[in-house]
N, CA, C and O atoms as a DFTB+ gen file, in Angstrom:
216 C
 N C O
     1  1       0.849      -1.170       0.000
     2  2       0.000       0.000       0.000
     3  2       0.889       1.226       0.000
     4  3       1.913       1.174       0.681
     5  1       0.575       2.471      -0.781
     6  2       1.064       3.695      -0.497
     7  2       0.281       4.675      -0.636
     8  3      -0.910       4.371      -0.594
     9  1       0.537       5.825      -0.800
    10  2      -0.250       6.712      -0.782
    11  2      -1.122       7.115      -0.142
    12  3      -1.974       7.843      -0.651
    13  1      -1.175       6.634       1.605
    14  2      -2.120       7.149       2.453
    15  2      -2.410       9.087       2.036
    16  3      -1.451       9.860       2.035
    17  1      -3.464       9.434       1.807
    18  2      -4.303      10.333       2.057
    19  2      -5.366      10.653       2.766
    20  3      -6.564      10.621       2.488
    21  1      -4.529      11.109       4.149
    22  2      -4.965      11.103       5.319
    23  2      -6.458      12.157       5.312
    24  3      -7.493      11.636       5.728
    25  1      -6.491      13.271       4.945
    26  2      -7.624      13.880       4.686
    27  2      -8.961      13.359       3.987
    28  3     -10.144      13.695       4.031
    29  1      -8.145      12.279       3.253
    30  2      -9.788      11.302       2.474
    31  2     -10.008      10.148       3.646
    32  3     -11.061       9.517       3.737
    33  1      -9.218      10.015       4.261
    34  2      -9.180       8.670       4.860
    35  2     -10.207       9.603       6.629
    36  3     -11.215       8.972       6.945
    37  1     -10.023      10.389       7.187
    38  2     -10.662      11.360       7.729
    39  2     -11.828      11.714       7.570
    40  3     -12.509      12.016       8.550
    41  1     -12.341      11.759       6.269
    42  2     -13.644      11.933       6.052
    43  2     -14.137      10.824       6.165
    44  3     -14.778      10.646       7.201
    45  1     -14.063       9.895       5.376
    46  2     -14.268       8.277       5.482
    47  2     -14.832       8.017       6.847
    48  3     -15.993       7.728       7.136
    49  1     -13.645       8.197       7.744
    50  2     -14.591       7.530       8.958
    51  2     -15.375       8.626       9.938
    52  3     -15.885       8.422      11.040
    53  1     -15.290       9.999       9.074
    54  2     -15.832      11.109      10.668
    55  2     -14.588      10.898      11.474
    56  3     -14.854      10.650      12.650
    57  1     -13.279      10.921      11.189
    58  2     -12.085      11.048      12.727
    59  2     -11.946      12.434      13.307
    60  3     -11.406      12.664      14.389
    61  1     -12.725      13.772      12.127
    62  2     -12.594      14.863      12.969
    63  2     -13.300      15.170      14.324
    64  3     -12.916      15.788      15.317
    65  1     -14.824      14.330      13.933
    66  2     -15.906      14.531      14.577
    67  2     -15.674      14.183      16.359
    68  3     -16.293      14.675      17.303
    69  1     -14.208      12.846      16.382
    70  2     -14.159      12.377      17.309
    71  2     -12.540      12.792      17.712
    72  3     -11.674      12.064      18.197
    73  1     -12.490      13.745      17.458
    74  2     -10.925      14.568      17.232
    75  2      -9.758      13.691      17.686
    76  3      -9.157      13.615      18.758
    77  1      -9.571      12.703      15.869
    78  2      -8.517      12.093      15.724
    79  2      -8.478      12.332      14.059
    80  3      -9.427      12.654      13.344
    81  1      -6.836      12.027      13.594
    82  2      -6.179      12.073      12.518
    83  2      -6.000      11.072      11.985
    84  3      -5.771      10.230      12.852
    85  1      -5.962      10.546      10.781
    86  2      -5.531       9.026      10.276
    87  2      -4.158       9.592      10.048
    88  3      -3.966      10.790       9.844
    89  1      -3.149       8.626      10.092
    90  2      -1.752       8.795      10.479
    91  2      -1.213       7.427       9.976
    92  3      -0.017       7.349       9.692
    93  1      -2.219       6.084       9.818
    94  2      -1.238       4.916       9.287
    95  2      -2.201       4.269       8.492
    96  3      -3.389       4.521       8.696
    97  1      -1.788       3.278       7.403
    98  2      -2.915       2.399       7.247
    99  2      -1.879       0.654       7.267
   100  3      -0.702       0.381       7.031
   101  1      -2.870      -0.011       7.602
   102  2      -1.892      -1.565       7.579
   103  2      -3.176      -2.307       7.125
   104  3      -4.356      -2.040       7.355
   105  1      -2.426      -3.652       6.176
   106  2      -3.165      -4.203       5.701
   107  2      -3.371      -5.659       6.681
   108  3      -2.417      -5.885       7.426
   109  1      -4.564      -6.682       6.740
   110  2      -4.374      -7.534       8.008
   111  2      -4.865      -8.601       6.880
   112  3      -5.605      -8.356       5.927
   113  1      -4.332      -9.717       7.191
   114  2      -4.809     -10.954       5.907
   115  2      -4.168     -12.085       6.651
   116  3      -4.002     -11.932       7.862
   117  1      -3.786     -13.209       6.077
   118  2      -3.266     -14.597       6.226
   119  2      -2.067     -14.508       5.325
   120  3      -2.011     -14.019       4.197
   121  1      -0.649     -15.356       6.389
   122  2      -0.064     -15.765       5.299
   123  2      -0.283     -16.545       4.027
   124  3      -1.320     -17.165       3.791
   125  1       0.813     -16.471       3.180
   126  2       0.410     -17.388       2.222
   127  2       1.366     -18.909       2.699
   128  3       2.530     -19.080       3.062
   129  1       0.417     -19.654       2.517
   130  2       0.843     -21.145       2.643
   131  2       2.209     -21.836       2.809
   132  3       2.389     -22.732       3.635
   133  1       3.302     -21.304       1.858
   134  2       4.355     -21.334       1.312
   135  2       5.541     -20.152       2.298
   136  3       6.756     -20.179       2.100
   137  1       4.986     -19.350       3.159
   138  2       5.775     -18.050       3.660
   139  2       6.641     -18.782       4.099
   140  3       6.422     -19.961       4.380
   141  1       7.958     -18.114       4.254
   142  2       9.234     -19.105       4.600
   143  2       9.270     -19.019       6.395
   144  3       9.672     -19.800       7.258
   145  1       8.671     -17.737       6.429
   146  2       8.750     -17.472       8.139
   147  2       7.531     -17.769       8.687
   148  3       7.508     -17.269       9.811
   149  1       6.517     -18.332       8.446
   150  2       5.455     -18.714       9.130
   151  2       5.528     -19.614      10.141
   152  3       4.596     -19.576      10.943
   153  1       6.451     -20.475      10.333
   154  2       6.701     -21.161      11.534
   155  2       7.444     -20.693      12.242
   156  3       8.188     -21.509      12.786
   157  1       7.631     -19.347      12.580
   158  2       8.306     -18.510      13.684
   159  2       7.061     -18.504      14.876
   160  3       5.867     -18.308      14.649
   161  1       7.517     -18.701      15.837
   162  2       6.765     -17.790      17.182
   163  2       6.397     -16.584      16.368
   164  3       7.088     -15.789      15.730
   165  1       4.977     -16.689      16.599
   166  2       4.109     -15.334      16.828
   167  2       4.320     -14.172      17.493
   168  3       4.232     -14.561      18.657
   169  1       4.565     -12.870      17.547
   170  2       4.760     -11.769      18.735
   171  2       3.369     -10.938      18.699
   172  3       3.371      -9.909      18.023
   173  1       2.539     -11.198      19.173
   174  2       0.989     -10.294      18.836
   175  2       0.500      -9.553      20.265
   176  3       0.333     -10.027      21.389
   177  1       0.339      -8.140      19.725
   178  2      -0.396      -7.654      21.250
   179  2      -1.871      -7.793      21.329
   180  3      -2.477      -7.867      20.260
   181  1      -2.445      -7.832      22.289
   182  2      -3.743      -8.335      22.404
   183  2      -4.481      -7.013      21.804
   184  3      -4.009      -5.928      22.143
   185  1      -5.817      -7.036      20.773
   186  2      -6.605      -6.333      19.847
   187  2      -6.834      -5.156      20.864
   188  3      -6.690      -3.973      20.554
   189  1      -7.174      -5.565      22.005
   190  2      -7.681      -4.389      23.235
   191  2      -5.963      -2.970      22.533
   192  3      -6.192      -1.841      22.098
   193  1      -5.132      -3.324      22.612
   194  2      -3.869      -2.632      22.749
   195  2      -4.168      -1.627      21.518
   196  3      -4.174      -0.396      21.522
   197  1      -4.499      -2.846      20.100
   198  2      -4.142      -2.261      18.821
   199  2      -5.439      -1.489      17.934
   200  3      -5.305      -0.773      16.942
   201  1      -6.368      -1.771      18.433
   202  2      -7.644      -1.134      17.913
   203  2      -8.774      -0.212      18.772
   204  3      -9.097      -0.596      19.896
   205  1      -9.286       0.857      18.274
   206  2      -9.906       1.650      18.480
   207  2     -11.156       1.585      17.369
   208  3     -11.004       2.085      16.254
   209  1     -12.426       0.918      17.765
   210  2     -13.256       1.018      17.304
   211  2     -14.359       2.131      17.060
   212  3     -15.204       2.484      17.883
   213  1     -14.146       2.741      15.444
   214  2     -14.943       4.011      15.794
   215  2     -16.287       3.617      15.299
   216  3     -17.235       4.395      15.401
């Protein structure tokens, strides 16, 4: 992904309304089958940490 455009991405969700800025975007999916590092230990913070549901 590139090109975050934080001002479209702002309108999108109302973040002024709740006076916040979009500042990142990340994409969330499954590896693919084949990833060479998928059998690493996991490091994940719990969803409570990483999300803000607006």
């Amino acid at each position: 992904m590139e090109s975050l455009v934080a001002s479209q991405y702002d309108e999108l969700l109302d973040l002024p309304a709740q006076g916040l800025p979009a500042v990142v975007i990340a994409g969330l999916g499954y590896r693919h089958p084949r990833d060479p590092l998928q059998h690493f230990p996991k490091v994940r913070r719990p969803a409570t940490e990483l999300f803000l549901h607006v």
